[in-house]
N, C-alpha and C positions, 0 to 999 in steps of 0.2 A: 327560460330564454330559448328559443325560436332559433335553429341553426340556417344559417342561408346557404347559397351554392357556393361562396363563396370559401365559409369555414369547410363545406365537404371537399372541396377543392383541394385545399390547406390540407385537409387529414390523410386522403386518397394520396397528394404528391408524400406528404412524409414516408406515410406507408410504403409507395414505389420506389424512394431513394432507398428505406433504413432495407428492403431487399437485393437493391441493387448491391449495397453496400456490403452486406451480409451472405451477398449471396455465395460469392468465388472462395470464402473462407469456411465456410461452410459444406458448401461441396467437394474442398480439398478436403475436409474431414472424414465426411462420410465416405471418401473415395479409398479411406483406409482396410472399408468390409471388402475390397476386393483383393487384398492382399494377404499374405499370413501374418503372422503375428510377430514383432520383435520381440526376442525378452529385455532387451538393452529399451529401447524407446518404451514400450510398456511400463518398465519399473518406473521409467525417471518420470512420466507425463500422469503417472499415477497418485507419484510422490509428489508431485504439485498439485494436482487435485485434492489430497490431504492436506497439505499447506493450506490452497487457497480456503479446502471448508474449516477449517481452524480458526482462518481470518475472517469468514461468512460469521462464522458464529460468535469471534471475538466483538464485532461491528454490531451484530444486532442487539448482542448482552450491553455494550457500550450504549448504544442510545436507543436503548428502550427494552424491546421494540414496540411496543404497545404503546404511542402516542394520539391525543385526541386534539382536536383546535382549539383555539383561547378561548372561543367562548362557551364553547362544551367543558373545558376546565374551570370556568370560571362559576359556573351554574350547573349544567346536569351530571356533571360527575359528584357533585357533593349534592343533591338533588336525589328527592327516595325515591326514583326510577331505579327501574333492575338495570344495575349492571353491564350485563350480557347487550340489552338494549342501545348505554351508549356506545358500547365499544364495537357491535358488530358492523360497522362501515370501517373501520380503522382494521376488523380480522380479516376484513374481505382484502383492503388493500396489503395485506401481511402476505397473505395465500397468494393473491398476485403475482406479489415480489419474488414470492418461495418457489414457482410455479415457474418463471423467468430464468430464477439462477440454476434452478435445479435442469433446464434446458441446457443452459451451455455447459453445466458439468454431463450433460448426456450427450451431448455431439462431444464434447472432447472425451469422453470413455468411447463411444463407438468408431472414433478414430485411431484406437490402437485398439480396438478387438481384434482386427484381422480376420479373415474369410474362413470358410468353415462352416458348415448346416446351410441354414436358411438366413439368407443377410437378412430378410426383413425383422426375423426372430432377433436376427441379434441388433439391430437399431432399435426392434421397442425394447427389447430389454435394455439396453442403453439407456433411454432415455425414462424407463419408468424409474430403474436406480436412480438417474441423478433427479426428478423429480420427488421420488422417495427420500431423498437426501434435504434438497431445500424445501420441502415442508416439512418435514420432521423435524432439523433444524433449525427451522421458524417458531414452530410450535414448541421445541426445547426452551426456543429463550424467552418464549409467553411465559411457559412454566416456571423459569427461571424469576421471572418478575413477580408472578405470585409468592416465591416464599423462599429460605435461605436453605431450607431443604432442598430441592428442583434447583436452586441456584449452582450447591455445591456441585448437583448431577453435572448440569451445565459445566461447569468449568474441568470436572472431571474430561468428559467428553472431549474437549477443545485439546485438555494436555493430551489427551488419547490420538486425536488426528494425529496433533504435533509430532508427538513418538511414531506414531506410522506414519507419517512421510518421512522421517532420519530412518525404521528400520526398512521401509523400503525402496528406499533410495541405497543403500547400505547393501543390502542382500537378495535386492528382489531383483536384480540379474544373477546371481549364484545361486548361493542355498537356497534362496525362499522363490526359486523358477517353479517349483511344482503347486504352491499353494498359487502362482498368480496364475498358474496352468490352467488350475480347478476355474478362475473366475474366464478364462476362455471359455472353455469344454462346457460349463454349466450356468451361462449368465442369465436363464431363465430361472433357474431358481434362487441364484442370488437375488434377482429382481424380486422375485414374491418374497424371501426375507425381508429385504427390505422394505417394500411397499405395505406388509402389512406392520412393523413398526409403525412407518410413518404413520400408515391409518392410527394406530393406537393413541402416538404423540397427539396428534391432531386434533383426535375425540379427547382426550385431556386435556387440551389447551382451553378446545371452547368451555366445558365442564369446568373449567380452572378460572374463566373471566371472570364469572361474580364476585371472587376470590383473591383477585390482584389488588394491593391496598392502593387508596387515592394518592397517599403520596410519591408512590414510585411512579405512580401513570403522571403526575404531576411532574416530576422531576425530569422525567426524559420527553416528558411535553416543553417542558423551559427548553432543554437539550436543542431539540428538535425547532421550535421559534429560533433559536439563535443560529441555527445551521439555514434554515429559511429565510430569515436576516440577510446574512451574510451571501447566497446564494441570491437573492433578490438585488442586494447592492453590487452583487459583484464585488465583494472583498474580502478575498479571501483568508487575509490575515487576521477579520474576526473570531474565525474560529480557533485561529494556535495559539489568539491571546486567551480565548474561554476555555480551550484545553486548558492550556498551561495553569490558568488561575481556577479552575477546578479541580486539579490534580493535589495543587500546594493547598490549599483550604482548608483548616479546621485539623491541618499537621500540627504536632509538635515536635520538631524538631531539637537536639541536642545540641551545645556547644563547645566548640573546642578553641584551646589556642592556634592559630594555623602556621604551619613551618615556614614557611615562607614572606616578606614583606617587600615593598614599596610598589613596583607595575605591576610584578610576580603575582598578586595577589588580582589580579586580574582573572588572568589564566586557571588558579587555584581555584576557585570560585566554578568553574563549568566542569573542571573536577570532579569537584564536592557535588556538581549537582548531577551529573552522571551515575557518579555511585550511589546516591538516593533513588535511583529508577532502575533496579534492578533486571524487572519484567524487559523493560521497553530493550534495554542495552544487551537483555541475553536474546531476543528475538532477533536484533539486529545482527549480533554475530549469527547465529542460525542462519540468515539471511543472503549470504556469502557462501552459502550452499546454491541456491535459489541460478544464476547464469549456469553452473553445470547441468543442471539439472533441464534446463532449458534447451541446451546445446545437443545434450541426450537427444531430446524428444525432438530435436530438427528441426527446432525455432531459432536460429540466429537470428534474426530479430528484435525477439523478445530476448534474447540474451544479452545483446548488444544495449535493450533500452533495460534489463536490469541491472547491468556493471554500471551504469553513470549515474542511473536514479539511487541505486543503492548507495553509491558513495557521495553523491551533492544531501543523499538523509542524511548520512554517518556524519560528513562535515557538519549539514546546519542545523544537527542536534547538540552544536559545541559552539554557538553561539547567540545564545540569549541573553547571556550579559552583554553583549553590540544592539542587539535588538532595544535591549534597557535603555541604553544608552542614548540610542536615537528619540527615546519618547521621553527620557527626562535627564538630560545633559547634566542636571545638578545633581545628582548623585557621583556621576566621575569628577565633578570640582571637589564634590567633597577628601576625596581618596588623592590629591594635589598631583594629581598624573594629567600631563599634557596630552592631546589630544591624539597625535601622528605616535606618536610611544603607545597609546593607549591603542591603538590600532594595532601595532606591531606586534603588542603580545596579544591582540585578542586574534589576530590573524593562528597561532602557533595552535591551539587546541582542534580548530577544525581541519587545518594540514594536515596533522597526526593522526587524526581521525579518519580522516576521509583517505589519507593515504595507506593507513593499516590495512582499513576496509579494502579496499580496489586489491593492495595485493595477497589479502589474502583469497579473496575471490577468484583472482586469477590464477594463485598458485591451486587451489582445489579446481580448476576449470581444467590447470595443467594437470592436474593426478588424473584428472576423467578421460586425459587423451586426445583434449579437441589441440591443443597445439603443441611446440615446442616447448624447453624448458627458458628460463630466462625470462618471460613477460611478467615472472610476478614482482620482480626487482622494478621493472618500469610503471607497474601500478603504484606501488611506494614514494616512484620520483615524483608523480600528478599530486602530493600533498598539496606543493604549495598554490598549486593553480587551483584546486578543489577547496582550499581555504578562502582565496581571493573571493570565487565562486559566493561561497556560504559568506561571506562577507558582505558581501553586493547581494544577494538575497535577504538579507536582516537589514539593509539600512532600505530598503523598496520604501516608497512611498504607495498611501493606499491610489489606487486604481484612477488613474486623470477619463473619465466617462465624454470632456469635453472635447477628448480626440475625435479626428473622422472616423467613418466606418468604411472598411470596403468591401464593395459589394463584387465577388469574384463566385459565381453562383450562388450564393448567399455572403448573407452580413456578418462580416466579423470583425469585429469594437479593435480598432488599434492602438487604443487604454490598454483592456486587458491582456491583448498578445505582446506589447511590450513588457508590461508587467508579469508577462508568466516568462520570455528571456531572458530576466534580467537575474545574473548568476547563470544561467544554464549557458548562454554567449562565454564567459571566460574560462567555464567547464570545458568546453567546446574547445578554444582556442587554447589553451594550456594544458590540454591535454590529445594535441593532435598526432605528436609522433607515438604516442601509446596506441591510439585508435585505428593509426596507420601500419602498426603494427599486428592489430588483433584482425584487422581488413584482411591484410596479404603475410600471415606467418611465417610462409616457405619465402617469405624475401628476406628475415629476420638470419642473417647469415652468424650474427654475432651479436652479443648483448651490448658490447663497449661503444659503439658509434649511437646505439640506436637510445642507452642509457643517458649516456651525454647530451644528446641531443634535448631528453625527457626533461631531465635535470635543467636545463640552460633555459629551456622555454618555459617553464613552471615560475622559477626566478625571476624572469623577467616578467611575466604577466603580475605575479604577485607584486611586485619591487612596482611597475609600472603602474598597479594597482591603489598603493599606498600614495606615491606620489600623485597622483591626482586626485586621490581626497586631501591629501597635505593643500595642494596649488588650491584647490576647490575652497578652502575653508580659509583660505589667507586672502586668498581675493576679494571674497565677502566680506 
């Protein structure tokens, strides 16, 4: 295929916008080598950079990463070609990938190095660690795919991030100031540590493709179609339903009698399914680290969009029996529970939820110092309106495509931007005196007005909430 002026056109404008875009965030980073060094912003921007490569590495052990296309799974993977053969366009786009993230883990390390020698020295060194980082943990989770050996390495590695982001977020502004010293004073040779891992991983990975069974490259090839799928349709609730039904699969579950009966047992039910997913619900309390941690490193931003993201998860990881709900109605006839009742209690799991979450995030935001005391009691009162929220995100319908588009420098489908507000609007509005709170702190003169306020509006977005699927469902 013959590219015209037209596609160069198209590539060159992307290219000059994702600079444009890229560019002021980027330069605020690196504008970090001309300053000293925090040990307060250093630990915390550190400590999410551990987080995040935990997640890097949780993601690519998750689906795959070693996927090939339907029709190289369907023929030359089980096909007595080497190997190494089909899979080297799929290690090329790996190395890519690794090569990209491992970038912005190097601008955001070169952004709290802080000044000192030679800036240049210390931005390559910056950026060859976090390059060193996202290939080597690219190349980890190839290995990881070859065998249950390298897998366990794998997973070892990930709990190891995990654990250093809590001990240094924890101690890496007190005690552990002098070991984060050494990665100031010496990020040139941290760099060559690292970089020659990497090399090592890397040269094992490729060495390791002959070696990866057809079924795993299979399995996270299915993965990988169904993410493609649902990315090509634009809907996105394909894939929480192939999560979800991949996770339950091929369980055996235990039974008990449950304490509980008549709606109750509604509620009980996302319970039971919570404490079956141990990982998912201890990461998310971890999680509620994640805005301090943020506020540290002098991202109010990002802090502001982890307290709401975190808490609309927390919520609408307690409502997939509503989600059931919506896609086969006869299951709740079965259970002789009315519909508006059925709502009522299914509303209570992800208030609870989502309200724990928020406050206790806010109260560890309070121990770090970014504000007053008293905001964590108001994260508590956003239950009910964070339930309403995760409520109206599990009844979504998938994505209406036959909406307009509007074109405001580009095209954006107002199908799907509805569809991505819809829950995050009552997040929004039932949780305005909290927001307006964490905005202006020093206006926060007392908890009792600002509580009440929390409380009354939450109430009523929820109460207002029910009743209009009530009206909704009677009028039809």
């Amino acid at each position: 295929m013959v590219k015209g002026w037209s596609d160069r056109y198209l590539t060159l404008y992307g290219l000059v916008m994702l600079a444009v875009v890229l560019g002021p965030p980027v330069a605020g980073a690196l504008g970090g080598l001309a300053r000293p060094a925090d040990p307060v912003r250093l630990s915390a921007v550190l400590a999410l950079l551990c987080a995040a490569f935990a997640g890097y590495l949780g993601l690519a052990r998750k689906f795959g990463p070693m996927v090939v296309p339907a029709a190289d799974a369907a023929w030359r993977l089980l096909s007595p070609l080497p190997r190494r053969l089909v899979l080297g366009r799929g290690a090329l786009r790996l190395a890519i990938v690794g090569v990209l993230a491992g970038l912005v883990i190097g601008v955001a390390l070169a952004s709290v190095l802080g000044g000192g020698g030679e800036p240049l020295v210390r931005l390559g060194a910056a950026l060859v660690i976090g390059v060193g980082l996202g290939l080597g943990g690219m190349a980890l989770a190839v290995l990881g795919q070859s065998g249950p050996t390298w897998d366990g390495w794998l997973q070892a590695v990930i709990a190891a991030a995990v654990l250093a982001a809590v001990l240094v977020a924890l101690f890496g502004a007190g005690p552990g100031r002098p070991l984060l010293a050494a990665l100031t004073t010496a990020p040139a040779a941290v760099a060559g540590l690292v970089a020659a891992a990497g090399a090592v991983l890397v040269r094992q990975a490729w060495t390791a493709l002959d070696k990866v069974p057809a079924r795993a490259i299979l399995a996270s090839s299915t993965r990988a179609g169904t993410v493609a799928e649902a990315t090509t349709m634009l809907d996105p609730a394909v894939l929480t339903w192939a999560a979800e039904d991949a996770h339950w699969r091929g369980r055996v579950l235990g039974t008990r009698r449950w304490p509980v009966r008549g709606a109750w047992v509604l509620a009980w039910q996302e319970i039971r399914r919570a404490s079956r997913r141990p990982v998912f619900m201890g990461a998310l309390a971890g999680a509620t680290a994640l805005p301090a941690l943020a506020w540290r490193a002098e991202l109010p931003v990002a802090a502001f969009a982890l307290l709401l993201g975190g808490a609309l998860t927390a919520a609408a990881s307690m409502v997939a029996g509503a989600r059931r709900d919506g896609g086969n109605p006869a299951l709740l006839r079965l259970l002789g529970v009315g519909p508006g009742v059925a709502r009522a209690v299914r509303a209570l799991p992800p208030a609870v939820a989502g309200g724990v979450w928020l406050g206790v995030a806010l109260a560890v935001l309070e121990a770090s110092g970014a504000s007053g005391g008293g905001l964590w009691a108001l994260g508590v009162a956003c239950g009910p309106a964070l339930g309403a929220a995760a409520l109206r995100m599990a009844g979504r319908r998938p994505i209406d495509h036959a909406m307009p588009v509007l074109d405001v420098g580009g095209p954006i489908p107002t199908g799907a931007l509805m569809w991505a507000l819809a829950g995050a609007d009552l997040a929004l509005l039932g949780c305005a005196p909290t927001l307006l709170a964490l905005a202006a702190p020093e206006a926060v003169t007392g908890a009792g007005p600002w509580l009440a306020t929390q409380v009354i509006t939450g109430v009523v977005v929820l109460g207002g909430y029910l009743a209009a699927r009530s009206f909704r469902a009677a009028w039809r």
